[in-house]
VOGU-3710 file (C-alpha; in Angstrom, 3 decimals, decimal comma):
1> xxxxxxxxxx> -67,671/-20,023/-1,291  -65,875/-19,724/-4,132  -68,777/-18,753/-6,394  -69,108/-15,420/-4,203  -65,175/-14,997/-4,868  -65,694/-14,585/-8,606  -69,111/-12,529/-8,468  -66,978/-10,129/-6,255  -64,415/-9,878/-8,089  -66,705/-8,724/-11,582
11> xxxxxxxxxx> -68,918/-6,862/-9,385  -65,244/-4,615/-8,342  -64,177/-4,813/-11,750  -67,764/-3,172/-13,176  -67,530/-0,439/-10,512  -63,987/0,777/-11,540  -65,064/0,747/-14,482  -67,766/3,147/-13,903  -65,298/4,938/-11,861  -62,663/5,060/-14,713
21> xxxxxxxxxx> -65,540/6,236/-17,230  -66,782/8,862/-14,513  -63,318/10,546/-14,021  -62,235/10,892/-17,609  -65,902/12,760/-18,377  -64,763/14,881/-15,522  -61,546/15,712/-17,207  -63,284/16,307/-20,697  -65,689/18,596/-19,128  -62,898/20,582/-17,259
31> xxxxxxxxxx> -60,705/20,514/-20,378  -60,479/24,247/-22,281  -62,658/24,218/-25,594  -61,129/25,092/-28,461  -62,344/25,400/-31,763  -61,421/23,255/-34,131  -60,916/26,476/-36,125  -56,857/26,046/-35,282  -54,227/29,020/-36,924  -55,234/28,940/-40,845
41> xxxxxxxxxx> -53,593/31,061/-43,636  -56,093/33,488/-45,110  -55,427/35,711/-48,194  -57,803/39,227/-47,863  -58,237/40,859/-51,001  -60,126/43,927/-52,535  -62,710/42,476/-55,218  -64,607/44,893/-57,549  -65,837/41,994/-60,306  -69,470/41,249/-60,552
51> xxxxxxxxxx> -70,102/44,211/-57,748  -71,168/47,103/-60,814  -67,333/48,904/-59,290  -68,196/48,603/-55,797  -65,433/47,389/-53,113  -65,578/44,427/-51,137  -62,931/42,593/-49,593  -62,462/38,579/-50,178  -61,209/36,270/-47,755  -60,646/32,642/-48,946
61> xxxxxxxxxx> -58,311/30,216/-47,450  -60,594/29,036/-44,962  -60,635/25,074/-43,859  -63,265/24,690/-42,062  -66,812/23,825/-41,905  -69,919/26,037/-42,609  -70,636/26,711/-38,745  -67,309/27,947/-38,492  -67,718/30,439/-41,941  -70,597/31,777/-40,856
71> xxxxxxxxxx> -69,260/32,178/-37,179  -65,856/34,094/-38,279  -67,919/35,949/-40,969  -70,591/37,329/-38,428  -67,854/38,154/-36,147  -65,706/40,146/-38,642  -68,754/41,839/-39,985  -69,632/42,870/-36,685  -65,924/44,060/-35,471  -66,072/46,360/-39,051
81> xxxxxxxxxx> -69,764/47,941/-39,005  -70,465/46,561/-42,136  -72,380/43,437/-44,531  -70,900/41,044/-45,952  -72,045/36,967/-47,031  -70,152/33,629/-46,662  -69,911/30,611/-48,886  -67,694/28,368/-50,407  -64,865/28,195/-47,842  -64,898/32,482/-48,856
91> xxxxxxxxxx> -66,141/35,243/-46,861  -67,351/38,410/-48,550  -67,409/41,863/-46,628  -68,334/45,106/-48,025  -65,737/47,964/-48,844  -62,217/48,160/-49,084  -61,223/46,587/-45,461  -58,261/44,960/-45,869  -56,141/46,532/-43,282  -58,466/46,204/-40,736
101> xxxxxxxxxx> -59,506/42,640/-40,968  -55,633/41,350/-41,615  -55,020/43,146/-38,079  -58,499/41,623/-36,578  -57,310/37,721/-38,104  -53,809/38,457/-37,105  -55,084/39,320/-33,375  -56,517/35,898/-33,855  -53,761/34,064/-34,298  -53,965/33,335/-37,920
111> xxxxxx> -51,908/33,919/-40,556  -53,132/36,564/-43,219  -51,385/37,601/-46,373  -52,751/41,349/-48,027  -52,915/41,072/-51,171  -52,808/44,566/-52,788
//
């Protein structure tokens, strides 16, 4: 008899358990997503070197990985209407935008400091 005691009592222990794993996959599943992007400090920038005296503005500041460049690069490109690369921890958009994408990073949460 008491060789069924002890199987029972593993065989509860096993299913909570499961039932402990189960719930807190629930609660990472219903948890919000955010990105691991967090509030940064960015410095925007006009840059004319290398460019034959064309404008483009230069963000750098960012901690992050490459994912996340490319992500917040496509997304400012796309918010401006312009081009614009990403490497480095920088991100490179065409013309003099700085206005725009300090109120576009500020609307983010982020802190941005024009440099003029």
């Amino acid at each position: 008899m008491k060789m069924n005691d002890w199987k029972d009592q593993l065989s509860q222990l096993a299913e909570g358990e499961l039932h402990m794993k189960e719930e807190l996959d629930k609660l990472k599943e219903e948890a919000p997503q955010e990105g691991s992007l967090g509030k940064q400090h960015f410095r925007v920038e006009l840059d004319k070197a290398g460019r034959k005296g064309k404008q483009a503005t230069l963000i750098t500041g960012f901690e992050g990985d490459d994912e996340e460049l490319k992500q917040l690069a496509a997304e400012l490109k796309k918010c401006c209407g312009v081009g614009g690369s990403c490497r480095g921890g920088e991100i490179l958009i065409q013309g003099d935008l700085r206005d725009k994408i300090g109120e576009l990073l500020s609307q983010k949460g982020h802190k941005v400091k024009i440099i003029r």
